[in-house]
C-alpha positions, 0 to 999 in steps of 0.5 A: 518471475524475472530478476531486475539487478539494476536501480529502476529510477537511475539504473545503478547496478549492483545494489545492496540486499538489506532485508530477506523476507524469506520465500514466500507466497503471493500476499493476495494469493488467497486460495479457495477451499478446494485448493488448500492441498496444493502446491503455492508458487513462492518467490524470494522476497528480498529487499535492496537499497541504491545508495545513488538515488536512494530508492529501497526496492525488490528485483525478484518481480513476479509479472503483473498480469499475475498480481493485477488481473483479478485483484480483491484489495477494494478500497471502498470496505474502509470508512477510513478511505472514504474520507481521505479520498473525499479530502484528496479531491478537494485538495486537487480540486483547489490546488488546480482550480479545477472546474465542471468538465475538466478532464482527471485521470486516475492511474489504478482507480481500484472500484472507483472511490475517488472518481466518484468523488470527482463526480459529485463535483462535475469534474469528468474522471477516467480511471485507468484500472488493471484488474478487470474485476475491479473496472467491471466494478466501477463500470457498474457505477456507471465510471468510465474506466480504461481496463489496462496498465499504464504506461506511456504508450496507454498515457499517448493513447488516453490524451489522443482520444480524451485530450491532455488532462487537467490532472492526474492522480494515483495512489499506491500504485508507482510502487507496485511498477517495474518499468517506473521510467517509463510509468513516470513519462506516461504521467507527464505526456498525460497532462495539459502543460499547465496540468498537475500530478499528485501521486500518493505513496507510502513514505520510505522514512515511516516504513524504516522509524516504524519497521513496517515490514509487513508492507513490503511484498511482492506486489509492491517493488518500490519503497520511495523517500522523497528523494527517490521520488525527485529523481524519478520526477527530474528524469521524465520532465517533471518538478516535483515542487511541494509534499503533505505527509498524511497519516494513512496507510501507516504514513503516507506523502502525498506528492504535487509535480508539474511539467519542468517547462512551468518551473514551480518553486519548491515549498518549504514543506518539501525542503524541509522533508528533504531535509528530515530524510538527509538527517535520519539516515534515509541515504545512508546503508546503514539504517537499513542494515539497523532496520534489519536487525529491528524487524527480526527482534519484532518477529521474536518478541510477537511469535513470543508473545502469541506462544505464551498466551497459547501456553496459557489457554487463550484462543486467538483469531486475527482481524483483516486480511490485507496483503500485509498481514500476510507478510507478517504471516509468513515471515513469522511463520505463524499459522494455525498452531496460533491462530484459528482463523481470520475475519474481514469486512471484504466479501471477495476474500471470505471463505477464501484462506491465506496464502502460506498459512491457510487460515480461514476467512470469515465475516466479521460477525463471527467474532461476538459469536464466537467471542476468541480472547485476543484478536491479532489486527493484521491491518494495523493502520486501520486499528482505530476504526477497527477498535470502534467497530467492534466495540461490543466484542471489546466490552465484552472483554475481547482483547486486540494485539497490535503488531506494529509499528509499537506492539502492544495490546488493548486490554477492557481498562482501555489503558494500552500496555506497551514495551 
């Protein structure tokens, strides 16, 4: 681990701590059985703010050949993914009037969701992908993939032997690099010089109004407003001119740059977010200090209410195991006095257990045959397409309690009771 104290878009130094998350395992530190008895390596996970450029980011970092070598995050497990991704190469493929053959890179393809998508349409997609297992993946569905981090030296490499790209892409992955100088030069020297970036990244403003807290992690050490993300862009060469706001991921925006030389006129879409982030508070310290206070009365009010069904009787197992739900895990400390176990879609994480709290993972399958009385949903921005998975265990009287980003719990009425 290594401590980097100064702004990774401007460089300001000192920053602000705003939110202490404890110390805590890796969030996709999953453990086989047979490690379940040793010792978890545990991190600070704390976070700052920089009140220059507005950027909400960690500075303890944990070296990404640990996280990003062999990663079990496979985008291609949701229903949900498919269709945005589908939707992210038709918008690409129109906004840059892409054509059959023309070149795309994609910056942490994970198992190759979107190039596939590229495919169907003749357009030539080359993932750039860290964990080996995942290109290997990939590769399998006969992709090309670049087995790699990228940065700018990868970005001179890639445009030497592909040529400058049409576009480039990439979704939740600036967030999870330190050296974000220099990841932001390599998508601008990629491109052609009338070459688009359209980068995807959880949006800061629905982190803060939701107290999404259980998206900060390790892996992830950069939380971006629009703001942050204009500064980063100016710095390398490139404008950012225009945003859409999509509802994945727990609130997502989907930014479009070109290189500066192209000058692009700023949409009134991204005015007028710019304008929304000034007005609530983005840039001031205190709605950090205000988020704080929030995410510990959350932790109390669900630790509260997981206690009293306890008290009562009541059986209770978890749905999904994202990086995410392990945040909120362990930083509300709850464990196998409050849940028996987890189940998920993803076979590269059953029979695995959760990092900190130890709970099993099993397939989904085993709920109707066990049939627990309520399922904590870990992975809450998936709650629709989770409810309608299992709606024979919701028939059957099964109930679902969502954390956030407004706890409350679907009961058999259907009627959602909330706070």
């Amino acid at each position: 681990m290594k401590i980097n104290a100064e702004c990774r878009i401007c460089q300001k130094k000192p920053l602000v701590r705003v939110l202490d998350l404890g110390v805590t395992p890796l969030a996709n530190g999953f453990l086989r059985q047979s490690d379940r008895d040793a010792e978890e390596p545990r991190y600070p996970l704390e976070t700052y703010f920089c009140d220059e450029c507005g950027l909400l980011q960690l500075v303890h970092i944990v070296p990404p050949e640990t996280l990003f070598s062999d990663y079990l995050y496979v985008s291609s497990t949701s229903a949900t993914l498919k269709l945005h991704f589908a939707g992210l190469a038709e918008d690409m493929v129109e906004r840059q009037r892409l054509r059959e053959g023309d070149l795309v890179i994609e910056v942490a393809s994970n198992d190759g969701i979107l190039q596939q998508e590229f495919k169907k349409r003749g357009i030539r997609a080359v993932g750039v992908e860290p964990a080996e297992n995942l290109a290997r993946l990939a590769r399998a569905d006969g992709l090309e993939v670049e087995n790699d981090f990228f940065n700018l030296q990868t970005a001179r490499r890639l445009r030497e032997f592909y040529g400058p790209a049409r576009a480039v892409t990439g979704s939740n992955v600036m967030g999870h690099v330190d050296a974000l100088r220099d990841f932001v030069r390599g998508l601008e020297h990629v491109i052609a010089d009338d070459g688009l970036v359209c980068m995807q990244v959880p949006h800061l403003l629905e982190l803060v109004r939701g107290s999404e807290f259980d998206t900060i992690y390790h892996e992830h050490v950069s939380y971006f407003s629009l703001r942050a993300i204009q500064r980063a862009f100016a710095d390398a060469g490139l404008t950012l001119y225009d945003v859409r706001r999509l509802p994945v991921h727990g609130g997502t925006i989907r930014v479009y740059a070109r290189k500066a030389s192209a000058n692009p006129e700023p949409t009134p879409a991204l005015l007028d977010l710019l304008y929304t982030e000034t007005v609530e508070g983005l840039n001031d310290i205190e709605t950090y200090e205000d988020f704080a206070r929030t995410v510990e009365r959350t932790k109390k009010k669900l630790v509260g209410v997981l206690s009293d069904l306890k008290l009562r009787g009541h059986r209770i197992a978890a749905y999904g195991a994202p990086a995410k739900g392990n945040t909120l895990l362990n930083y509300c400390e709850i464990g196998g006095a409050f849940l028996d176990y987890v189940v998920d879609r993803a076979p590269l994480k059953q029979g695995l257990l959760t990092p900190g709290s130890h709970l099993e993972v099993f397939p989904v399958e085993k709920l109707l045959d066990d049939m627990p009385d309520y399922l904590l949903i870990l992975a809450w921005n998936f709650k629709d397409e989770i409810v309608e998975q299992q709606s024979e265990y919701f028939r059957r009287g099964g109930r679902f309690i969502v954390p956030l980003p407004q706890f409350h719990i679907l009961e058999q009425s259907t009627v959602e009771h909330r706070d």
